[in-house]
C-alpha positions in Angstrom: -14.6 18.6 -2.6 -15.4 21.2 -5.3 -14.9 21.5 -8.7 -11.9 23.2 -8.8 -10.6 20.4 -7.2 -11.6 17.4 -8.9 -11.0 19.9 -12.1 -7.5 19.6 -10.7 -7.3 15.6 -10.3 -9.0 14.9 -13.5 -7.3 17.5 -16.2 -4.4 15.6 -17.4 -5.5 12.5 -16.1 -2.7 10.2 -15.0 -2.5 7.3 -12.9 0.3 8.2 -10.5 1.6 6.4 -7.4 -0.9 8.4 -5.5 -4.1 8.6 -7.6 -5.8 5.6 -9.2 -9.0 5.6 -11.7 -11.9 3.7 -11.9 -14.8 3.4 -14.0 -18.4 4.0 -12.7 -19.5 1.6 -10.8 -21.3 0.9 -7.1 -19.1 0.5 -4.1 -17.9 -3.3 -4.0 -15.2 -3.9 -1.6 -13.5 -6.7 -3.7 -12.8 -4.3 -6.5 -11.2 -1.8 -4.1 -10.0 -2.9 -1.1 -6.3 -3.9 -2.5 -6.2 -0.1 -3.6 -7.2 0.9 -0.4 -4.7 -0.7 1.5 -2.0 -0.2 -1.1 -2.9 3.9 -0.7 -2.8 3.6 2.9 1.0 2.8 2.6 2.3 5.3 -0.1 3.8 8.7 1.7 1.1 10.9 1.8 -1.3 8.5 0.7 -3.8 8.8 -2.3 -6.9 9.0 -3.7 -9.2 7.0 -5.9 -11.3 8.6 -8.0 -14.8 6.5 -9.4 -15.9 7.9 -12.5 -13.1 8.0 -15.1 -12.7 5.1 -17.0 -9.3 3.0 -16.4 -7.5 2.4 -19.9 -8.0 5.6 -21.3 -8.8 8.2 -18.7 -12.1 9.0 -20.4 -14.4 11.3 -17.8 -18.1 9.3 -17.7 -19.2 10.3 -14.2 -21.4 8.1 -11.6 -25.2 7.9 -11.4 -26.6 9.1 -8.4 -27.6 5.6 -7.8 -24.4 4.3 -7.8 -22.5 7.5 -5.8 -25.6 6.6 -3.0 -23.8 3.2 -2.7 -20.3 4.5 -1.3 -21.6 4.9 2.2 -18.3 5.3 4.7 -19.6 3.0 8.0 -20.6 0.1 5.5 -17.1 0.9 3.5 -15.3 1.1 6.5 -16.8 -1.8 8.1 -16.1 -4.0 5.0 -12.4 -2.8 4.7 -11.3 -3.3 8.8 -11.3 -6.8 8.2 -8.8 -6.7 5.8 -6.4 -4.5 7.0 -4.1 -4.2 9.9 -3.8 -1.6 11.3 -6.6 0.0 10.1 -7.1 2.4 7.3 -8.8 5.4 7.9 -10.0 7.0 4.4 -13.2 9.2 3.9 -15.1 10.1 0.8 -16.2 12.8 -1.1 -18.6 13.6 -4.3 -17.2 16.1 -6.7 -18.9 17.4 -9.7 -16.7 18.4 -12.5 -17.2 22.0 -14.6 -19.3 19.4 -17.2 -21.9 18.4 -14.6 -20.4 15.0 -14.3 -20.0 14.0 -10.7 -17.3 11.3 -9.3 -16.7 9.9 -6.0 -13.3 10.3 -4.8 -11.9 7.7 -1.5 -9.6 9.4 0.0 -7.0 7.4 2.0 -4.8 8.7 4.6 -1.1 7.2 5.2 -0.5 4.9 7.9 1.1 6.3 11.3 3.3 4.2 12.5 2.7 0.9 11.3 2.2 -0.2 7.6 -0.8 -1.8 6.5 -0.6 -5.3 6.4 -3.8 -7.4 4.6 -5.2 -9.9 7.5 -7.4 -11.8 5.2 -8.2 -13.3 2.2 -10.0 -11.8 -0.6 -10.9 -12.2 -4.3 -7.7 -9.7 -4.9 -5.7 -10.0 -1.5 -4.1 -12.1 0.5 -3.0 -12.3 3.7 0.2 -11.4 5.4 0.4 -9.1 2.1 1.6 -5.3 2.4 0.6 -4.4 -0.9 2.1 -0.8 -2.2 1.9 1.7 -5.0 6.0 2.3 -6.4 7.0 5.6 -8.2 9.5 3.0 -9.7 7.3 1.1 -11.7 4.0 1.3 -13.2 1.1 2.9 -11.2 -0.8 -0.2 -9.8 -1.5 -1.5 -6.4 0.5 -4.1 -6.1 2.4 -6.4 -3.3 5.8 -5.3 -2.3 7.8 -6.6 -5.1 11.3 -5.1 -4.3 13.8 -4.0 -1.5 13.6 -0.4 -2.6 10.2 -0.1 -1.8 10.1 -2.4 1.1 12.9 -0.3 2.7 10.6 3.1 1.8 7.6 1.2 3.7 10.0 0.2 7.1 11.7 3.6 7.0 8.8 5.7 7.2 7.3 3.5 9.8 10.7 3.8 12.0 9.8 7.9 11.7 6.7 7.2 12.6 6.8 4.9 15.8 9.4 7.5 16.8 6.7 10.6 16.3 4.5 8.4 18.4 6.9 8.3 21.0 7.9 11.8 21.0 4.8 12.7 21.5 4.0 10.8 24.4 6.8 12.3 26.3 9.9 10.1 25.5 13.0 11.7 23.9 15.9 10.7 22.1 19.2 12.2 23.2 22.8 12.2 21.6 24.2 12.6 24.9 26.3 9.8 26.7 25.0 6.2 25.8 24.9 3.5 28.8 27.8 1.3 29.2 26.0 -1.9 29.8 29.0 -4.0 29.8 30.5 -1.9 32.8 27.2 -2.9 34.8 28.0 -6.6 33.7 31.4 -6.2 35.2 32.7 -7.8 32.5 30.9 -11.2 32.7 
């Protein structure tokens, strides 16, 4: 990531359905992994950015120590059992035009299928699709309305229907099947 970008994330900095703030700190899964799976099923999913503290968006940067902490295997292996499907997300380190560097996580949407939490945490719990709404604050967040839940199952119908596409099966207005004829009218 390079400057210009992160210059990008961080001027005006605002928590938004798709980007989230955190202060410095070393990687620790229980501070992260409900944002991580709450990213993974927003539309085009989001990023968190480590450096910049929560409440008041103030830029403080991570210590190389604690950016040499977010390494992706032992991320991703201490996220998987937490989420179903998985979440694939990589990260980045980004120095800003100051010379303060951040670590950004950046999580991709889900496919087909949204992300549901398969285990208890400190912050989690399981059978829990937890979601960030452009209806309400910007948190992560369990699914607290139809409107969102209906965003969540809608995109995953488009999905499934990609995945099918694109292993050869097509969807035709044409003439339906009359299965009641075949019954003969049993």
């Amino acid at each position: 990531m390079t400057t210009e970008e992160i210059e990008a994330l961080l001027d005006g900095a605002e928590e938004t359905d798709r980007l989230e703030f955190k202060g410095a700190m070393n990687w620790n899964k229980n501070q992260l992994v409900k944002d991580i799976l709450a990213m993974a099923n927003v539309q085009d999913g989001g990023r968190i950015v480590i450096g910049v503290e929560d409440e008041t968006f103030r830029r403080e940067g991570v210590s190389e120590e604690q950016a040499g902490t977010y390494k992706i295997d032992d991320m991703r292996d201490q996220i998987a059992p937490y989420a179903d499907p998985k979440v694939i997300f990589k990260t980045h380190s980004a120095t800003d035009r100051n010379g303060l560097r951040y670590v950004v996580i950046d999580v991709s949407p889900f496919e087909d299928q949204p992300v549901i939490c398969k285990r208890d945490g400190s912050d989690v719990q399981a059978g829990t699709i937890y979601f960030r709404s452009q209806a309400q604050k910007p948190q992560s967040a369990r699914v607290s309305n139809a409107t969102d839940m209906r965003e969540i199952v809608d995109r995953a119908v488009v999905g499934a229907m990609r995945r099918q596409q694109k292993l050869g099966f097509t969807v035709s207005a044409g003439k339906t099947y009359d299965y009641d004829q075949e019954l003969g009218g049993l």
